[in-house]
N, C-alpha and C positions, 0 to 999 in steps of 0.2 A: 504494500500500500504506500505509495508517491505524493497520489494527487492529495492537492491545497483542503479542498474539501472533506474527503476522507480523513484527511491528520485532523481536521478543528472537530469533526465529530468522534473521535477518541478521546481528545483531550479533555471533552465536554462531559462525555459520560466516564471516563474518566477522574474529573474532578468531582462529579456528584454519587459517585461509590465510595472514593477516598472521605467526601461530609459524612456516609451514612456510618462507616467503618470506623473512622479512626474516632479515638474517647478522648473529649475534648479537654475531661482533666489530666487525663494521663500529659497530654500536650503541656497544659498549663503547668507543672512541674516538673517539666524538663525544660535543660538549658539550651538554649538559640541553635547552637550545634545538635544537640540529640535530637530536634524536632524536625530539622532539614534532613536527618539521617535516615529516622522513622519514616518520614512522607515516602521518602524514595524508596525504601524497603517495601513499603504496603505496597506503590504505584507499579513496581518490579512483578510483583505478585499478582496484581491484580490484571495487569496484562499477557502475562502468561497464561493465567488461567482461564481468560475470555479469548485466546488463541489469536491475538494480533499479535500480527507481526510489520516491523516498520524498518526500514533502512537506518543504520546503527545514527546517522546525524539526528534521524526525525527522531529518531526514539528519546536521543540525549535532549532536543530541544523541548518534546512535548512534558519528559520530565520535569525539566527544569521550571518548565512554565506553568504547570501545574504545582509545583511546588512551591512556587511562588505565590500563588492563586491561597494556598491553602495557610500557609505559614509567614507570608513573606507581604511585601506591599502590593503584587500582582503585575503588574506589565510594567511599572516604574523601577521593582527591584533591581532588576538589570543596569538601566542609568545608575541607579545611588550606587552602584556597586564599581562604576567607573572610577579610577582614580581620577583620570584627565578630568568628569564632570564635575563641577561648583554649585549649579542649580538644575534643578528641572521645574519645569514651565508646561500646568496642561491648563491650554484655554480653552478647554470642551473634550469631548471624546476622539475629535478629528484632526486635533490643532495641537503636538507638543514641540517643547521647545527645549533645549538645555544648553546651558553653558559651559562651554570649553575652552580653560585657558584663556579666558575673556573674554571669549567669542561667542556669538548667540549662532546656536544649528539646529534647523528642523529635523526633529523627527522624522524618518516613513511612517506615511498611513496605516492604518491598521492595529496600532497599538492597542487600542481601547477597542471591544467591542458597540459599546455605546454607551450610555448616560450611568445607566446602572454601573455598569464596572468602575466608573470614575467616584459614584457615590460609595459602593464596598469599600475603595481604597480609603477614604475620607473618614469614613466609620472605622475600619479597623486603625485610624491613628486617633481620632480623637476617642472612641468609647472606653477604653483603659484609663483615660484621664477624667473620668468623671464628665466630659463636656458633647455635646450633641451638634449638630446639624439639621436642621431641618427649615422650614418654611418660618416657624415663632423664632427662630434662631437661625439667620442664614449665615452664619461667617463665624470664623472661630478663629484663635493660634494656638499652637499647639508646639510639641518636642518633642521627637524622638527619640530614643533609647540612650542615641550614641550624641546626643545633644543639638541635632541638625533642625534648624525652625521651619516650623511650618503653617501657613495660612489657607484656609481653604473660604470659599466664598460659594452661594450656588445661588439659584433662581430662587424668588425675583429678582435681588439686587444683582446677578448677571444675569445680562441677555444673552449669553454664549453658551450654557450649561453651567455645571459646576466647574469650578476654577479651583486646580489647587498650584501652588508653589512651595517648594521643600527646597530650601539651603542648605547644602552638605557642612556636615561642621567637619572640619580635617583632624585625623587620627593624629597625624604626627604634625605640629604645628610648627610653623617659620621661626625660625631665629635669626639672627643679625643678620648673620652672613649671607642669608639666603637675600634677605633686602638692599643687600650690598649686588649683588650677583646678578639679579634682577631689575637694576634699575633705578629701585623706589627710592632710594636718596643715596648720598655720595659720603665717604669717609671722614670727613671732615664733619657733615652734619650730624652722622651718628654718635663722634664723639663729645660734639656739644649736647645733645641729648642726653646721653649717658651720663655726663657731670649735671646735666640740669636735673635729674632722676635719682642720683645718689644722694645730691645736694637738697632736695626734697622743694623743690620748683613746683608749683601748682601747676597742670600741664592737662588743657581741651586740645582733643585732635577734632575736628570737622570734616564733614567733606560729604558729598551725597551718597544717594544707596549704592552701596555694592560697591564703595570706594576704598576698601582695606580697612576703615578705621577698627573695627575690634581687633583684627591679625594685629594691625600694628602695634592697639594698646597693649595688647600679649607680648609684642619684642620688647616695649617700654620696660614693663614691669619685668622682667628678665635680669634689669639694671638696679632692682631696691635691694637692699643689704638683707641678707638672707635673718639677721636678728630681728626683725621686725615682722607685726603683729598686723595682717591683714585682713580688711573686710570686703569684699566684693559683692557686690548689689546690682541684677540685674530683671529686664523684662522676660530672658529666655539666655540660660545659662550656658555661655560660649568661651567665657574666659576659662585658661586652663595654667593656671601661676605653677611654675616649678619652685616653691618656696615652703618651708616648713610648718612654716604658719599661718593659715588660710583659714577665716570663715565666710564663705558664699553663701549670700543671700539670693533667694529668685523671690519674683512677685507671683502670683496666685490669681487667676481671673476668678470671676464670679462663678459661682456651680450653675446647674441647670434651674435652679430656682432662683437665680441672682442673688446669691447671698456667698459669703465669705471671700469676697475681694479684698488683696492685700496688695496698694499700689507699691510701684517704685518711694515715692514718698516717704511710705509708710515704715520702710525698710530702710531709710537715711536716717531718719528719726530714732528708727533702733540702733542702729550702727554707729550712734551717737554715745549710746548707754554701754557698750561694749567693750572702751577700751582699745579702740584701732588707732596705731600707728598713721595709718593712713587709712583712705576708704578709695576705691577703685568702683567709680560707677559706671556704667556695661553701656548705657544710654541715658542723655537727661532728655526727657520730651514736654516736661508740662512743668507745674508750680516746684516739683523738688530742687528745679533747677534753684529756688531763695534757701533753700534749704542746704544743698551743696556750695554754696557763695558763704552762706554762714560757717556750717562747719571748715571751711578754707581759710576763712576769716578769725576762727577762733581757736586755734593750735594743732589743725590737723594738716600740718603740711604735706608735701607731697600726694594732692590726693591728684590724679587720673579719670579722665572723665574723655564721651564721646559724644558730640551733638550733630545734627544733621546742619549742613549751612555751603552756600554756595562760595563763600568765601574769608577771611578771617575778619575783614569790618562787619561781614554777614552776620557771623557768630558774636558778635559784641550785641548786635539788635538782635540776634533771637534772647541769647540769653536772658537780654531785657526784657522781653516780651513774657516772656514762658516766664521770670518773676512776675512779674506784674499777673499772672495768670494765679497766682497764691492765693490762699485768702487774706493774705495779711496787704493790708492798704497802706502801700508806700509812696511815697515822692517819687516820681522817672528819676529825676537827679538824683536820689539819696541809690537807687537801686545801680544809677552807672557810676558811683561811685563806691558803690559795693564791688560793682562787677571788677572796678580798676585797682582795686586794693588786694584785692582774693586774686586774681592769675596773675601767674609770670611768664606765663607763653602759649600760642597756640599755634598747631601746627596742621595744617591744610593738606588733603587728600584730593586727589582724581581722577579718576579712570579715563585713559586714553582712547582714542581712538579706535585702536589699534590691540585694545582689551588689557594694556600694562596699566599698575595702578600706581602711581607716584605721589611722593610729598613735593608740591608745587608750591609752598611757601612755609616757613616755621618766621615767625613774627613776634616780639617781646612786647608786654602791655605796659605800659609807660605814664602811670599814673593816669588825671584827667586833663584835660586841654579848655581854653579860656575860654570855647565853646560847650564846655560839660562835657563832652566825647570824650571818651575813654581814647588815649594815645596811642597808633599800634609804630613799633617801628620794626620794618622789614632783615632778618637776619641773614637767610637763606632764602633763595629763589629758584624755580625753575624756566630756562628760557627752552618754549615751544616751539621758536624757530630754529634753534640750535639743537635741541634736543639734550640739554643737559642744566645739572644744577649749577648755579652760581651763590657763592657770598656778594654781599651787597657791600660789604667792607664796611660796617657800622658795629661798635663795640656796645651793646645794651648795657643798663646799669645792671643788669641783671647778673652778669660778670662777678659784679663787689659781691651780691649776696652767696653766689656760689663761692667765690675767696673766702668771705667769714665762716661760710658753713664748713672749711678745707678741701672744697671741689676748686683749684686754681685750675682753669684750661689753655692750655696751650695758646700763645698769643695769634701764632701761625692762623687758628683756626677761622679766624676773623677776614684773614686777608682775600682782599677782594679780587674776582675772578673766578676761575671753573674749577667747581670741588673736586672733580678725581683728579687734577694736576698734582697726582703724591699727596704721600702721606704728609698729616699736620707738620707743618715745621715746630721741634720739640723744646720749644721757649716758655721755660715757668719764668711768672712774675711772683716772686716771693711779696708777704705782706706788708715788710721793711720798705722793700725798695719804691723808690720815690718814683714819678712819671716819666720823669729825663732817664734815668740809668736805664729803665723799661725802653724807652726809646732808643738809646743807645747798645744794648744788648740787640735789636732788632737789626741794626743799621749794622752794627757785628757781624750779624748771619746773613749778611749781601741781602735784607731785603728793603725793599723802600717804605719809608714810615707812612708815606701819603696812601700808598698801596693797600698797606694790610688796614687800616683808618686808626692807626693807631693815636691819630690828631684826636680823633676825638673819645678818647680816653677818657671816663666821668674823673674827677680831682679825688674823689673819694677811694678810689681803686689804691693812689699810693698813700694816704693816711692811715 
């Protein structure tokens, strides 16, 4: 047996032997391995014994696919199961999409038999979590086992069918080098990062969806001193800290009765009472954001944060916004001057063209301006026509606060020009030394003081 039609009618009575057969607690107490074991043992049997026979590829596929059907997410496990895939994308039974490497690629037709199989898949991710789908409830998120998010949406509010989207969370997550390797920013920028991170810098990365920002905040936090006491708070738990001391908070949607919601908010406020070194939050999207401004503002340095924003003055005005979304009734001006006191930097994400995601600006917040605008000044840049990062050649004051905290960085890293031109030239400014000797050490190692900006040195750097 070959033909198309004869396999889908196996496979079909197939999978409705394997429902009537297999005991669904037995399943239920075994592990993810033993149940993909089982399916194929029974399907092995069960087609022997009804005397099909199928060409050794059809046999391997209709297994598989069936196994999937029974135990697994159904016609998408295959994609998740991609390393190359990041997302899968169904806008209906006829329409998938996934992401590869950056790149958005249609599916073949056929995946889905129709509307039903797309709502089975939807059901068997969100019914284990207490949460539903239906018509009084059309749209959910949800998580997978292995921590991958997921959204589903269905009719009325789409007119396409049901709609699901699953974002792969990665088993094995990026570290420096790999952001080195690929692109996303240049050696010079990493090591200022890295002292902005030990030295415990208030640090928003921005950038829109599907822009790296959690991977990246994951390489951040790579950089905090392993003695230190962490809280992570998120909407859908994606951070994975290699650090010995970690408590991760997630939020909690409403049950099927709309009852037991626990915002992101809810979980700052806790994470208050706890004792954290720092706090590392996963997404700010609404009022927690006065809430993270405070705790930043009141001893909990270094904390890490992601917000959505098309650009870093962007993320100045959401920030404000989303306080102003609190219930607590504040001044604009008293909230941007919250905002200007609580960060010491923020660092800009993008996804290319071309599907590479890059840091396109890391920018220091510079108190407030005689307009009440919060000050941003430019560190690092990326130039699109050249395709690469530059320094701006601008020394922040943010510099002096890393000195006192003992994160001194290389004077090199400042100098202006294209970050992978070598590594940082390795010039400490000790806390002694005055601005001239600084300047004179530079002028030492053949570089130009005009160059690296070393002119504009804040006076406070040599006191």
């Amino acid at each position: 047996m070959s033909d198309p039609q004869g396999i889908a009618d196996v496979k079909h009575r197939l999978h409705a032997q394997l429902l009537r057969q297999i005991d669904s607690s037995v399943l239920a107490r075994a592990t993810r391995a033993e149940r993909w074991l089982k399916i194929r043992e029974e399907a092995l049997v069960i087609l022997r014994s009804e005397g099909d026979i199928l060409p050794y590829s059809a046999l391997t596929r209709v297994i598989n696919e069936v196994s999937d059907q029974v135990v697994g997410l159904g016609p998408i496990e295959s994609l998740l199961r991609d390393p190359d895939v990041s997302e899968v994308m169904v806008n209906g039974p006829g329409d998938v999409y996934v992401e590869r490497k950056g790149r958005l690629e249609r599916v073949p037709d056929g995946l889905f038999e129709g509307e039903e199989a797309v709502m089975h898949v939807i059901e068997r991710i969100v019914a284990p979590l207490g949460l539903r789908v239906d018509e009084s409830s059309p749209s959910a998120d949800a998580r997978l086992p292995d921590g991958s998010r997921v959204h589903a949406i269905i009719p009325p509010l789409s007119l396409r069918g049901p709609v699901l989207n699953v974002r792969k969370f990665s088993l094995i997550p990026l570290v420096a080098a790999d952001l080195l390797a690929q692109g996303t920013l240049g050696p010079r920028m990493l090591e200022f990062l890295a002292a902005c991170v030990r030295g415990k810098a208030n640090i928003v990365v921005s950038g829109g969806t599907s822009s790296g920002k959690t991977t990246f905040l994951n390489v951040l936090s790579s950089f905090i001193p392993d003695g230190e006491r962490l809280i992570t708070i998120e909407d859908a738990a994606e951070l994975r800290l290699a650090k010995p001391h970690v408590v991760s908070l997630e939020a909690r949607p409403a049950n099927v009765e709309g009852r037991g919601e626990v915002t992101v908010r809810d979980l700052v406020r806790n994470a208050l009472r706890m004792r954290p070194d720092r706090i590392l939050v996963g997404e700010v999207r609404g009022g927690e954001a006065l809430d993270m401004l405070q705790a930043m503002s009141t001893g909990h340095d270094g904390s890490l944060s992601t917000a959505h924003a098309n650009s870093t003055r962007h993320l100045l005005w959401r920030l404000e916004t989303m306080s102003l979304m609190s219930d607590v009734e504040l001044p604009a001006a008293h909230v941007r001057a919250q905002i200007a006191s609580a960060l010491d930097l923020v660092v800009h994400m993008a996804r290319l063209p071309d599907g590479r995601r890059v840091v396109t600006e890391i920018a220091a917040v510079e108190g407030v301006s005689a307009s009440g605008e919060p000050t941003l000044t430019p560190v690092f840049a990326f130039d699109r026509v050249r395709d690469r990062h530059v320094a701006t050649g601008a020394i922040p004051p943010l510099a002096s606060m890393l000195r006192d905290r003992g994160e001194v960085v290389s004077a090199g890293i400042f100098r202006e020009g294209r970050d992978a031109e070598g590594a940082p030239v390795p010039i400490r400014i000790p806390p002694s030394w005055p601005v001239e000797d600084a300047l004179q050490e530079i002028v030492r190692e053949g570089l130009d003081p005009e160059a690296t900006g070393a002119q504009t040195l804040p006076a406070e750097v040599g006191t």
